[in-house]
C-alpha positions, 0 to 999 in steps of 0.5 A, spaced: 324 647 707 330 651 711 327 655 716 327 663 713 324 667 719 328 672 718 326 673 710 321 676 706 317 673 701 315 678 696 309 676 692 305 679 685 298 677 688 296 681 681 299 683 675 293 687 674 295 695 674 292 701 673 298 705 672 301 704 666 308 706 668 313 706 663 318 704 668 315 699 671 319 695 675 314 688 672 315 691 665 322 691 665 325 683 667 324 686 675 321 678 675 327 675 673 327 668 677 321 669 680 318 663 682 310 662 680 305 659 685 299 656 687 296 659 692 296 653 697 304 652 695 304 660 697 301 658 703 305 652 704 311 656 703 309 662 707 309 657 714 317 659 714 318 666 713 317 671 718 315 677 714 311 677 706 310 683 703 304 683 699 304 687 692 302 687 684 301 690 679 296 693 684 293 688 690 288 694 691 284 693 685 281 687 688 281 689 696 276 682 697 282 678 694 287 681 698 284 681 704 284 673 703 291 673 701 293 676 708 287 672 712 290 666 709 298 668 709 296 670 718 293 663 719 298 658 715 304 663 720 300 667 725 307 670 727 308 672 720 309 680 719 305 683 713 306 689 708 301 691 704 304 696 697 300 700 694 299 705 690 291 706 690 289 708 696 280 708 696 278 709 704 273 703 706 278 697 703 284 700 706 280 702 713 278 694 713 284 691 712 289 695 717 288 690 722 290 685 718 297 689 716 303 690 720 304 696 716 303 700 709 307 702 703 303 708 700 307 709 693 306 716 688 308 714 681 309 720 677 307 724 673 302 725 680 294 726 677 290 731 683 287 724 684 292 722 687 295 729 691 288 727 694 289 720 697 296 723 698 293 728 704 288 723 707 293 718 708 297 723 711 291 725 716 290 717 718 296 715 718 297 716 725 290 714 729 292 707 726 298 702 729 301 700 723 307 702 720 306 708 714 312 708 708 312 713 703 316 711 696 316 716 691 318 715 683 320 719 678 316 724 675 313 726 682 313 734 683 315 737 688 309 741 689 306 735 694 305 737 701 308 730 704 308 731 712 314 727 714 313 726 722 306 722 719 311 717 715 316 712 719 320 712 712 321 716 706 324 715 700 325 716 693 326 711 687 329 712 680 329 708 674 336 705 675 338 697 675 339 698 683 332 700 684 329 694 681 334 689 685 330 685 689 333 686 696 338 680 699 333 677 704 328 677 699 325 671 696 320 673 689 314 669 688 309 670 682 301 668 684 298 664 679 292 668 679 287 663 676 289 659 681 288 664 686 281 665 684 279 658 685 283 657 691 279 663 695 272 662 695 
């Protein structure tokens, strides 16, 4: 395999969500060409990236899984940079998996539930005790009543329901776990 260090693998570790989006890039033939693998072809492939992006459906659904995912993507590349995209934070599963991580991708998908103005908030008071890059990616139907510190963020950005916010980046390859196998494959 060519060597792609400068390349990300961005892979749907769950299609399992509980947001129920009705833009949802998954939903919409955003995995379009994605290749669908196991989790030892996903660590084999791994070895030639320099960067993965974790994300779903909602990887932080099952916090135990996706913790084995990036502990298993760090030892088939321990160079490899990890991203973790969520949008459900929960304290203790984020907390354990932050020395894991590279950095974090929080997005708020509208319309936003007080749920989730309130994680919104915690994450902005942790985001600057932990050495990890904290992204914000904001969706249609956010209001703008949402106190957002930018100083706590590395980026912010907003995304719409068009087809260019859907396009998979050009250093970006998209891979599909397959789930059954994943559950087998981390015990």
């Amino acid at each position: 395999m060519k060597d792609m260090s400068e390349r990300c693998a961005r892979v749907l570790v769950t299609s399992d969500c509980n947001r129920n989006c009705p833009y949802c890039v998954n939903e919409i033939g955003g995995l379009a060409g994605a290749q669908r693998v196991s989790y030892a072809e996903m660590m084999e492939a791994l070895r030639y990236f320099g960067e993965v992006a974790v994300t779903g459906g909602e990887p932080m659904l099952d916090p135990p899984a996706t913790a084995a995912f990036i502990a298993g993507a760090k030892m088939a590349n321990p160079k490899i940079r990890v991203w973790l995209y969520t949008a459900w934070f929960e304290q203790r599963a984020i907390f354990n998996l932050l020395p894991m991580i590279d950095g974090l991708t929080f997005t708020l998908h509208g319309p936003v539930k007080d749920f989730d103005e309130g994680r919104l908030m915690l994450l902005q008071t942790m985001a600057p005790k932990w050495p990890v890059s904290f992204r914000l990616r904001i969706g249609p139907g956010v209001n703008s009543r949402l106190l957002i510190v930018p100083s706590r963020w590395s980026s912010i950005r907003s995304f719409g329901l068009g087809s260019e916010d859907c396009a998979l980046p050009e250093n970006e390859v998209l891979y599909v776990l397959k789930e059954e196998t994943y559950a087998q494959d981390k015990v």
